[in-house]
N, C-alpha and C positions, 0 to 999 in steps of 0.2 A: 080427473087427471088423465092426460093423455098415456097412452102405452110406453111410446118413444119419451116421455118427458124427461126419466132419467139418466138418458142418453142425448139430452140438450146441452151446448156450448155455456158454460158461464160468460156472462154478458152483463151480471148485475152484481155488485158488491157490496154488504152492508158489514161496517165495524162499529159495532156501541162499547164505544171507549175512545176519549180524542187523548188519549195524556203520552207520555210518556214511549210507548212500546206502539199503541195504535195511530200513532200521526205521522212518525215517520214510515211504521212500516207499509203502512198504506200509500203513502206519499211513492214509495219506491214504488211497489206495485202498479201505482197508474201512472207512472214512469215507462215501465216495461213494459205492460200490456195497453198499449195504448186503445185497444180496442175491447176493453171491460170499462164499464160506469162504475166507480168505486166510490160511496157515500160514508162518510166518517161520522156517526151520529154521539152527541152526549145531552145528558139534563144541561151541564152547565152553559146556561147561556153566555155567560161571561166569559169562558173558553172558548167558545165557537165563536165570537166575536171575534177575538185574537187570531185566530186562524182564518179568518176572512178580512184580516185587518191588511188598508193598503198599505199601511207600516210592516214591513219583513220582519225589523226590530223588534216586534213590539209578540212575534208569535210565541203563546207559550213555553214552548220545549226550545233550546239552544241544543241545534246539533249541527257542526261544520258540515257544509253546501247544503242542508234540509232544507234554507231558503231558497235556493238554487234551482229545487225539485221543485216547491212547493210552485213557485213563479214559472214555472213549465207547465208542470200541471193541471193548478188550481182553474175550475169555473170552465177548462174543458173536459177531461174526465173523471178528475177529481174533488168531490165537494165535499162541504162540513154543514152541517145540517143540528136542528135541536129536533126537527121530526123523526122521531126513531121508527115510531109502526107505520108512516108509509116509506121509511127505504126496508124495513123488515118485509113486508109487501111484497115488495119489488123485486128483493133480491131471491138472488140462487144459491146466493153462500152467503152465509152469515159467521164473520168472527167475533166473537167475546174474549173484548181484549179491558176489562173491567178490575180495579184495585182489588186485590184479595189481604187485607191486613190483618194482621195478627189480632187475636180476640183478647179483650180488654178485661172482660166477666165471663162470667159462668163457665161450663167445660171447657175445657182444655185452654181458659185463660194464659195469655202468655207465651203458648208454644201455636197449638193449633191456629190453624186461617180462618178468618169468618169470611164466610160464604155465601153472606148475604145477598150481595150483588150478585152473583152470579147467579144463585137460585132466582133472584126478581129480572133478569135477564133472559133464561131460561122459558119465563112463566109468559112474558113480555112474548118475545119469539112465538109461544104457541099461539097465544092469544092473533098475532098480527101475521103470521106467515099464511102462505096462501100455494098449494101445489106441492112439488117435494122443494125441498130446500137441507141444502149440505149447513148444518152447524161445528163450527171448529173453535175451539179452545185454542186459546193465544195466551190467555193470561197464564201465570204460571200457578199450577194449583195440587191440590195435595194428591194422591194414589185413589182411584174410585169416582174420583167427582165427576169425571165421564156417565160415571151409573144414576147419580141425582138426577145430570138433565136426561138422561135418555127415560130416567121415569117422570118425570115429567112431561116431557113431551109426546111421550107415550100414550100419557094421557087425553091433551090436546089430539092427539093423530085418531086414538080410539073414539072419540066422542064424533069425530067428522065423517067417520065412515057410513050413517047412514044419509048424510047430505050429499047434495048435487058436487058440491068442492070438497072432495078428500083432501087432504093432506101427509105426510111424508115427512116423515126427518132424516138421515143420517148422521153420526157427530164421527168425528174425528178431534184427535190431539194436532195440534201443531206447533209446540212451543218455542217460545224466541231464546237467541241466545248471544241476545244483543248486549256489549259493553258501551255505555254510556260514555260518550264522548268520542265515540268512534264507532257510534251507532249503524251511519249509513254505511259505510264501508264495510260493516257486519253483513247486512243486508245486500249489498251488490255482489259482494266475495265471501260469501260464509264459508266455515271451512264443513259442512254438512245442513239438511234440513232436513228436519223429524217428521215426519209423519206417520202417527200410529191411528187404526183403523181396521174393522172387520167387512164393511164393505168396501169388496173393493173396485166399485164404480166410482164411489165419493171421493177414494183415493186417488186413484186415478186422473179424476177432474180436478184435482187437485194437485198430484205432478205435473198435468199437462200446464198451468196458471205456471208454474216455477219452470217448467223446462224453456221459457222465455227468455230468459237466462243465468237459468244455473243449471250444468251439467247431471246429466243422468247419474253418475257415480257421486254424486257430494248429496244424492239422495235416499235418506235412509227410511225405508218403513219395518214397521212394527207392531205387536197389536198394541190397543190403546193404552193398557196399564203400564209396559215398559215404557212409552212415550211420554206417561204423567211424572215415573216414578227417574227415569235418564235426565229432564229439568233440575227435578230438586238433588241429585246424587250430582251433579254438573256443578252447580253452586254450592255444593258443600263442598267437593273438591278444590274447588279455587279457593273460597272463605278458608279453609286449612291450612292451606298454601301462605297464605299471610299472616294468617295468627303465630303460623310454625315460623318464619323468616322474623318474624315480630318479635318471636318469645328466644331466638337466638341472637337479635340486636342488643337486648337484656345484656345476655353471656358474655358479646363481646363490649358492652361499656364496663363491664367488673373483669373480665380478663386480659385488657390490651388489645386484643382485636380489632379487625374492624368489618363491619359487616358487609362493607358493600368488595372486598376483597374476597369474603368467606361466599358472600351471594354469586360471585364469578366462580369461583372454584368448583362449586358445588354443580351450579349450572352449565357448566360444561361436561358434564354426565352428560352423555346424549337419554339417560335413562330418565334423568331428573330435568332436563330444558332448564331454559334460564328465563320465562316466564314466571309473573307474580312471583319472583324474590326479591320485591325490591321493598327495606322495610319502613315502616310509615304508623303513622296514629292511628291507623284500623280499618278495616273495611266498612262502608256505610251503603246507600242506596238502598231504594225497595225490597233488592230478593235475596243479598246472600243471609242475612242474620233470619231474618224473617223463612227461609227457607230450610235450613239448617235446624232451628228451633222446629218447625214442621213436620224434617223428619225425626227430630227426638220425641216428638209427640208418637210418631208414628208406629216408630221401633216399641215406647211406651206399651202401646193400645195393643201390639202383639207380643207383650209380654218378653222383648230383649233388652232388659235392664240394661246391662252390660254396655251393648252396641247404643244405645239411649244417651251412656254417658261419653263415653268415646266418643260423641259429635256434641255432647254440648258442651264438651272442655272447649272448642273452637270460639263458641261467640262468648264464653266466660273469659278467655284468653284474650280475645280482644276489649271489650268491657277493661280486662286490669290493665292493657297497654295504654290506654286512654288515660287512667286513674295516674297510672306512674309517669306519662311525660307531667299532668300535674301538679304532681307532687314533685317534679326534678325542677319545674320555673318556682314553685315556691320558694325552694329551700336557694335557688341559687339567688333567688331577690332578698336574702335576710332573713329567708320564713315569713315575711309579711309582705302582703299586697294589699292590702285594706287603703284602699284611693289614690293608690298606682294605676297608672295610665298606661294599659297591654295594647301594643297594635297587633290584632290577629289577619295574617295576611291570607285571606283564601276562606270562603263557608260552602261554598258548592261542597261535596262530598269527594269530589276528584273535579280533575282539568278537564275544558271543552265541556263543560254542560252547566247548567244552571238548577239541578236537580238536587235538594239539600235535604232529603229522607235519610234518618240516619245517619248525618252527616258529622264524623267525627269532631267535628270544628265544633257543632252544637255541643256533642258530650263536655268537650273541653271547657266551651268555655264557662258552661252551666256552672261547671266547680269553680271556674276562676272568680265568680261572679258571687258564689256564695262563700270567696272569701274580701268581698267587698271590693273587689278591682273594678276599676273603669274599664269597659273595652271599648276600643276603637276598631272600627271593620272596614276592611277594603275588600271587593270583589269583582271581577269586571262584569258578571255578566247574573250574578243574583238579584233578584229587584228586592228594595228594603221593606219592602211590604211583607216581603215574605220573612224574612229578619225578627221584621217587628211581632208577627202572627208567635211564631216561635219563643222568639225570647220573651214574651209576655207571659206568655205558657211558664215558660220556667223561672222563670221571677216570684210570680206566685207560688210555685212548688215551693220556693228556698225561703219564703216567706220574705220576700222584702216587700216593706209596704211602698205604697202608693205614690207617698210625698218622693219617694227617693227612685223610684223607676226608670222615670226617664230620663237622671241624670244617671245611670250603671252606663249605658252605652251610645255609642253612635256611630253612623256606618258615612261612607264620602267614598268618591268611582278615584278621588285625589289623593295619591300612595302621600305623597307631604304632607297632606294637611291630616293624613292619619297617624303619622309617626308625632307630630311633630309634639312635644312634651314627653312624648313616652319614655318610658324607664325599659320596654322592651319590646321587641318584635316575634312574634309567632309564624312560623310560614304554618298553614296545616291542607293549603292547596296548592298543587304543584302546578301551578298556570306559569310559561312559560315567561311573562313578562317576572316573574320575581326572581327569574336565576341572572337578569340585566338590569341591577338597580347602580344607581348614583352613592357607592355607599360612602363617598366623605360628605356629600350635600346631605344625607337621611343621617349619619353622626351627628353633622352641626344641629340637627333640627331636636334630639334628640335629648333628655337629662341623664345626664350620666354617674354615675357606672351604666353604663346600657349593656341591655343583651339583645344578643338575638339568636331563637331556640328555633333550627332546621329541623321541621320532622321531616322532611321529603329531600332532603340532602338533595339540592339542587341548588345553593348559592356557593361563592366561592370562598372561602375559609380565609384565606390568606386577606383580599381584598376587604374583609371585614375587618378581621384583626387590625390590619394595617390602618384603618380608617379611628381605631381607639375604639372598636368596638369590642365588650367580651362573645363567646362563641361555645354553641355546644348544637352538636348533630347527633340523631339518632344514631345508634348502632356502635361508636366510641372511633377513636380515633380524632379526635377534639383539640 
């Protein structure tokens, strides 16, 4: 390794991870610096197809204009790749932007992150890197995992010092703090980016990649543990935020209230903003439950019970708001749905993405399914494959057999041909085509008494009613 090597221009890019958080945010990246080669590597071939597909449509991840970037892009400095150890090789920086999900078995089943990937990530890295090479943490992960790989690759670094090709690590955090469905615009205007790190060359070489376009002051560093541990303390913030908005929607359907009156009110605290008050069937996506559970693991492992339960009333909180809009379409269909036809309008976990991890709509409709309802699914932009992966999964759990499966459900991109028998409507994603529906045509189409249950209070109350339809919205006011 040359002397000056550590004082080399980043000019090479490797991300192993194409999903979710590493396709856009790279995509941005070789956006901006047009003068860095950024290579997006995963196992999944089938992913990386997608992403090199000359179909826009057809890429993985759904984030408004990412196909825009991507067709900018793509094939001149940004590619997607299944060879990971020769762009690990190659590169000057490597991010590990890789799934870290909730462990299933053994320790800390349920709360804690298994780390698997990331430790075979890590090992990968040592094995194929070549010189020094800056490693950064993207995915979001628990307090210390910084210390795993740096012992690992510690190792790799120590085994090469008596060959001709040394090698060099430094790691750094840099975690995203991207909201799904308005992912890019995260990325081009964040309102900060983290970077924690002890050297500080690596860091450096790493403001200088962001100062391309994002200002000096929206830059924050820090050492690496406050950067791991400012992620998951971020997403339990917000995940609280909903549960708490959620579990006062409750108060105000038994007191007269109404919630989205009480959510103004409140939010015009300039103390409290009038962000995430708005209440709904629960937070989903990859990191806030998963992340929140992590840090009750965490608080656990150092012994503050106390602070342990204080954050996991959060994802308990949302868990029973799920449980109770279920329980509120039962009881208003007669207490019985056994071969009632629900149209559930929305499975994404929120609007603008295509992303259905922990997706309240699955909660939901798992119960409605093991009390023997037909569902019918509309969604603009989930593909049914993915539907089907899913609710096959929970079929099985609820024990319905075989013969009867794949008559529970069906999914159609046609809002008509999804209502059309139904005894009721579910909105449970807030996609902007359902607050502009035809609602005397979706009536007539409809067996009545029909309902239809607003958890995202985005249709208009009146125009239902008016149409002969019944009506009930989260938060009261009905």
């Amino acid at each position: 390794m040359q002397a000056n090597e550590d004082y080399r221009t980043i000019k090479n890019i490797c991300c192993i991870g194409a999903g979710y958080v590493g396709g856009p945010t790279m995509a941005v990246m070789a956006d901006k610096c047009p003068n860095i080669r950024v290579t997006v590597v995963d196992k999944d071939e089938k992913k990386i197809n997608l992403w090199n597909s000359d179909n826009l449509d057809k890429l993985p991840v759904f984030e408004p204009f990412l196909s825009e970037i991507i067709k900018r892009t793509r094939f001149k400095n940004l590619f997607f790749s299944n060879d990971i150890n020769n762009a690990i090789k190659n590169a000057d920086m490597v991010f590990i932007s890789v799934n870290t999900p909730i462990k299933t078995s053994g320790i800390g089943a349920g709360q804690a992150s298994n780390l698997k990937w990331v430790e075979s990530c890590a090992r990968q890295i040592g094995e194929a890197a070549e010189g020094y090479t800056i490693v950064v943490e993207k995915s979001t992960l628990p307090v210390k995992t910084a210390q795993t790989i740096k012992d690992i690759l510690s190792f790799y670094s120590l085994s090469s010092q008596g060959s001709q090709d040394k090698i060099k690590f430094s790691i750094l955090s840099n975690p995203e703090f991207l909201s799904e469905g308005s992912a890019i615009n995260d990325l081009e205007n964040p309102d900060r980016v983290l970077i924690g790190g002890e050297d500080q060359i690596a860091v450096n070489k790493l403001k200088d990649i962001y100062f391309n376009w994002i200002p000096s002051e929206k830059i924050i560093c820090t050492n690496l543990w406050s950067s791991e541990l400012s992620k998951l303390i971020s997403n339990a913030f917000l995940a609280q935020r909903i549960s708490s908005i959620n579990s006062v929607a409750a108060i105000c359907e038994e007191s007269g209230a109404d919630v989205r009156e009480v959510s103004k009110a409140i939010g015009s605290d300039r103390r409290i903003g009038k962000e995430f008050l708005n209440a709904g069937p629960g937070f989903g996506g990859s990191c806030f439950k998963k992340d929140v559970l992590n840090l009750v693991y965490l608080c656990r492992h150092f012994g503050l019970e106390e602070v342990a339960n204080y954050w996991e009333q959060v994802v308990l909180i949302n868990s029973w708001n799920q449980r109770r809009i279920y329980k509120i379409i039962v009881q208003k269909l007669f207490g019985n749905i056994a071969g009632k036809k629900l149209a559930v309008f929305g499975y994404a976990f929120k609007a603008n993405t295509n992303d259905t991890r922990e997706s309240p709509s699955r909660a939901i409709i798992k119960s409605l399914l093991s009390e023997e309802a037909i569902i019918a699914i509309h969604d603009p932009k989930v593909f049914e494959s993915q539907i089907s992966n899913e609710l096959e999964e929970d079929l099985t759990k609820i024990k319905i057999n075989n013969a009867s499966k794949n008559k529970m459900w069906t999914f159609s991109r046609d809002i008509y041909e999804t209502v059309k028998g139904a005894d009721a409507i579910i909105i449970l994603t807030e996609w902007d085509m359902y607050s502009n529906l035809n609602w005397e045509k979706i009536s007539s189409l409809m067996r009545h008494p029909a309902w239809v249950f607003d958890t995202r209070s985005i249709v208009n109350k009146v125009e239902v009613r008016t149409s002969g339809i019944n009506f009930w919205r989260i938060g009261g006011s009905n």
